[in-house]
N, C-alpha and C positions, 0 to 999 in steps of 0.2 A: 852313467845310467846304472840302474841296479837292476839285481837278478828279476824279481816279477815284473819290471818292464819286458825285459827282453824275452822274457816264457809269453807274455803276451803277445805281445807283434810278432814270436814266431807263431804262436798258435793260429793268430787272426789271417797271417800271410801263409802259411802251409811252405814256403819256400827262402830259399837260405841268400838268395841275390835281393830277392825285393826287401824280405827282411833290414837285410844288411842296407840297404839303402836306404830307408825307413827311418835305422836307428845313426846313420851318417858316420857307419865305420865300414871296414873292407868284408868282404865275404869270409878271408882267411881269420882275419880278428875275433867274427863273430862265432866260425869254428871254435874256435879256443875258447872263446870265453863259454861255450854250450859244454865242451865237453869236463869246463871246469863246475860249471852248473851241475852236471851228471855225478862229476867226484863230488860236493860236497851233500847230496842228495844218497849218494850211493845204492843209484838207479839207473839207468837207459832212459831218456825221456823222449826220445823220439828215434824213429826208423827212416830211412832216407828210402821211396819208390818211385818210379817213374810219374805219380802224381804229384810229388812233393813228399814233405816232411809229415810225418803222421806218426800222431803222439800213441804211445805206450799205454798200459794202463796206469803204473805212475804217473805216466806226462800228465795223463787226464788230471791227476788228481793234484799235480805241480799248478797244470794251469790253471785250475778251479780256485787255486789259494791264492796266484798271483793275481787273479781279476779282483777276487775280494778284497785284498790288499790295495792295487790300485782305487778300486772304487770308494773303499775308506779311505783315502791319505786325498782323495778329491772332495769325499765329503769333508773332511776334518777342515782342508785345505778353506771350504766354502764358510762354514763355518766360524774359523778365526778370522777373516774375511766381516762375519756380520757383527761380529763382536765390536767393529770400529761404530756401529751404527748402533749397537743396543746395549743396554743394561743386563749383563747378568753375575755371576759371583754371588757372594755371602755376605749380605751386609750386618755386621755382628755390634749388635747396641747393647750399652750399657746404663741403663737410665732408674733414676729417681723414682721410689717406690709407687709415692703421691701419681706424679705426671703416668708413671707405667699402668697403673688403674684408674685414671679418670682423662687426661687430655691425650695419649699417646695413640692408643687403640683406633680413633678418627685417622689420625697422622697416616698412621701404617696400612688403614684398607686403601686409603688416596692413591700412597707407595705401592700397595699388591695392583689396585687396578692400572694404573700408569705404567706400572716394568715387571710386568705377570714373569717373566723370566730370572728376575733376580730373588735369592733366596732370602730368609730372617732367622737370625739366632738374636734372641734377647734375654737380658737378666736385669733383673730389678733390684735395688739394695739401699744403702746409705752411701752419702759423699765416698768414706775412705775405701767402700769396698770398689765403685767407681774406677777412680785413680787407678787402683792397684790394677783392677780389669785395664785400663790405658794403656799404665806400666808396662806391663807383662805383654799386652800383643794381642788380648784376650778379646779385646773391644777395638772396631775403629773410633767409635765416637761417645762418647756419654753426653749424657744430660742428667746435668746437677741443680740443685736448687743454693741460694745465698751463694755470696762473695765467696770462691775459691783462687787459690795462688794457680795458676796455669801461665807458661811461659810461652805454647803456642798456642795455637788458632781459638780463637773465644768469641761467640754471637751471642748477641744477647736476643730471648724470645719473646719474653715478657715477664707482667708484673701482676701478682695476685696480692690481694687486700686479707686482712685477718680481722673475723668476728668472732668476739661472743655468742654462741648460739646454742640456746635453751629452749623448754616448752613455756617455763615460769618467768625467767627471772626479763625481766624488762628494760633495765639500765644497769648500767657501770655500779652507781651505788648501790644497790640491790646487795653487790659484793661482799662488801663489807659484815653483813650482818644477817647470810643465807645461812643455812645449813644444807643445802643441797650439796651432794661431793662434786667434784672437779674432777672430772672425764680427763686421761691424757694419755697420749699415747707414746711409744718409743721413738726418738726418731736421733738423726746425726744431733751432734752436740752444741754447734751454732742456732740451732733450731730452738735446742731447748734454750740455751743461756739469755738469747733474748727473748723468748716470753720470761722469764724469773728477772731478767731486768727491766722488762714493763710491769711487772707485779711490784717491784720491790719499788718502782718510782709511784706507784700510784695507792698501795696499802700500807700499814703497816706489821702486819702479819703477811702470813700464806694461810692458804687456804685451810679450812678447818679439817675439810674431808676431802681424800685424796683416793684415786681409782685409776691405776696406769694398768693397759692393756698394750699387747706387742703389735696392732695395726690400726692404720688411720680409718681403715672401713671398717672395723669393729667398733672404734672409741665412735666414730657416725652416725653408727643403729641404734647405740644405746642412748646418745643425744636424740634421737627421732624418738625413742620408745620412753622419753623422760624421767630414766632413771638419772640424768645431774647435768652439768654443763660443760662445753670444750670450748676451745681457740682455736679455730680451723680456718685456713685457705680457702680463699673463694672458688679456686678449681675445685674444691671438693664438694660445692655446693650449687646444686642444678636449678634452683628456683623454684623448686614446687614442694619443698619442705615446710611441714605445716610444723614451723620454729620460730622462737623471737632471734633474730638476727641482728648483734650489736654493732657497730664498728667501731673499731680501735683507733678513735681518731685524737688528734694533739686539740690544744687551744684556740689554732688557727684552721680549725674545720677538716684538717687533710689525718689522710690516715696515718697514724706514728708508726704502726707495729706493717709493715710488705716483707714480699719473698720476692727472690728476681729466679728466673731460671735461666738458663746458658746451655748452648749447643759446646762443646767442647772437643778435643782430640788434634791430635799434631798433622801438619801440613800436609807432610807425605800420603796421612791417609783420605784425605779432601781431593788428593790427585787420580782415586780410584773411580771407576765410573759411576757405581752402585752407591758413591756414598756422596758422592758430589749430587748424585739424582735427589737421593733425601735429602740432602740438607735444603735444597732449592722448595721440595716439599714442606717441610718443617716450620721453612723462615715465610711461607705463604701463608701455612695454618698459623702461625705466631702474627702475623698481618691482622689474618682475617679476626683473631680473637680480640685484639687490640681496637679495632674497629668496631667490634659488636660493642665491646665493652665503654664506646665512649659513646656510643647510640643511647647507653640504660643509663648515662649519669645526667 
């Protein structure tokens, strides 16, 4: 037993027998260990009178600390206790620029009303900065976009389609012989290499006029306000944009140019509660857009 138990039950019992039986040691024991209480306190904390044990004005203020004491180490006690039943902690994501501003923000009010108790750190970036977040300990989980090397835990969420999308231009050929510029914006470098090796299989130049801007909802607005044209992911495009909308499809009607995106992050952290909750979130929202998406074809 420790010191603010025993300031306790002596304070609540006023008496050094019933005490002592209380706490299931001898009267003389429970001497010693008071007056060892008293030395490390370097105070009197109680008076012995024919009523009982009656505390000091230290005592008072011993015993005031050891209630609080016990009362916290039963709430904390309660506490870790509910933790086996809820979600709380910091769940720290690291995800893909694109999804962090167009599909994620649904994802995460789901996550805030379902486990009001668990926290969010997030940051947005390209693949390598991702990883690096993984790496380091920075992130439990990212979400990346295209084929990444990961050696653990890998879901896949889904699959978005890539358009042509202009005010003007109408078809594929159109291409060849516009002079409207080509909208494009920065992004990780698998991203770029295969749209420039669906250019390179389908022209014979690049484009005449070229316009790179550092974000995907900038290169967006300026396709909506038809200053020239982009290659953009169907997440990024909500259906109500008054644009020609091409698709990048092969020979055999299906679309050549997809992006796939992936839940990622190592086992151990899938074993956390906060992050096991999301992902079960995530892989519903990744359902449900899969499902919408085959209702519009």
């Amino acid at each position: 037993m420790n010191t603010t138990e025993i300031m306790k039950v002596l304070a609540e019992e006023g008496n050094m027998r019933k005490a002592a039986d209380r706490l299931f040691i001898s009267q003389p024991a429970l001497s010693q260990r008071l007056q060892s209480i008293e030395k490390a306190w370097g105070a009197k904390l109680f008076v012995r009178s024919q009523k009982g044990l009656v505390p000091t004005a230290a005592g008072e203020l011993v015993i005031e600390f050891a209630k609080e004491t016990v009362q916290r180490k039963e709430e904390t006690i309660e506490q870790i206790a509910g933790l086996a039943d809820r979600v709380h902690g910091t769940l720290k994501i690291a995800c893909a620029s694109i999804v962090g501003q167009t599909w994620l923000p649904e994802v995460l009010k789901d996550y805030v009303k379902q486990y009001p108790d668990a926290k969010i750190t997030l940051m947005t970036g390209w693949t390598s900065e991702i990883l690096k977040a993984l790496y380091e300990g920075e992130a439990h989980v990212g979400i990346v976009r295209g084929e990444v090397e990961w050696n653990s835990r890998r879901t896949y969420l889904f699959r978005d389609q890539l358009y042509l999308v202009d005010k003007e231009i109408t078809s594929l050929e159109q291409l060849k012989d516009t002079e409207r510029p080509y909208i494009q914006f920065k992004s990780d470098s698998n991203y770029y290499t295969e749209i420039q090796q669906w250019w390179q299989k389908h022209f014979s130049k690049n484009p005449g006029r070229q316009l790179t801007v550092d974000q995907m909802e900038t290169c967006r607005q300026l396709v909506l306000n038809g200053i020239g044209y982009a290659i953009l992911p169907s997440i990024t495009l909500r259906g109500d944009e008054q644009v020609n909308k091409i698709p990048l499809l092969n020979s055999e009607a299906e679309f050549e140019l997809t992006r796939d995106t992936y839940l990622i992050g190592y086992q151990s952290s899938f074993e956390l509660k906060q992050v096991e909750a999301f992902s079960k979130v995530i892989e519903a929202h990744a359902l449900q857009l899969k499902n919408d998406s085959s209702l519009l074809e």
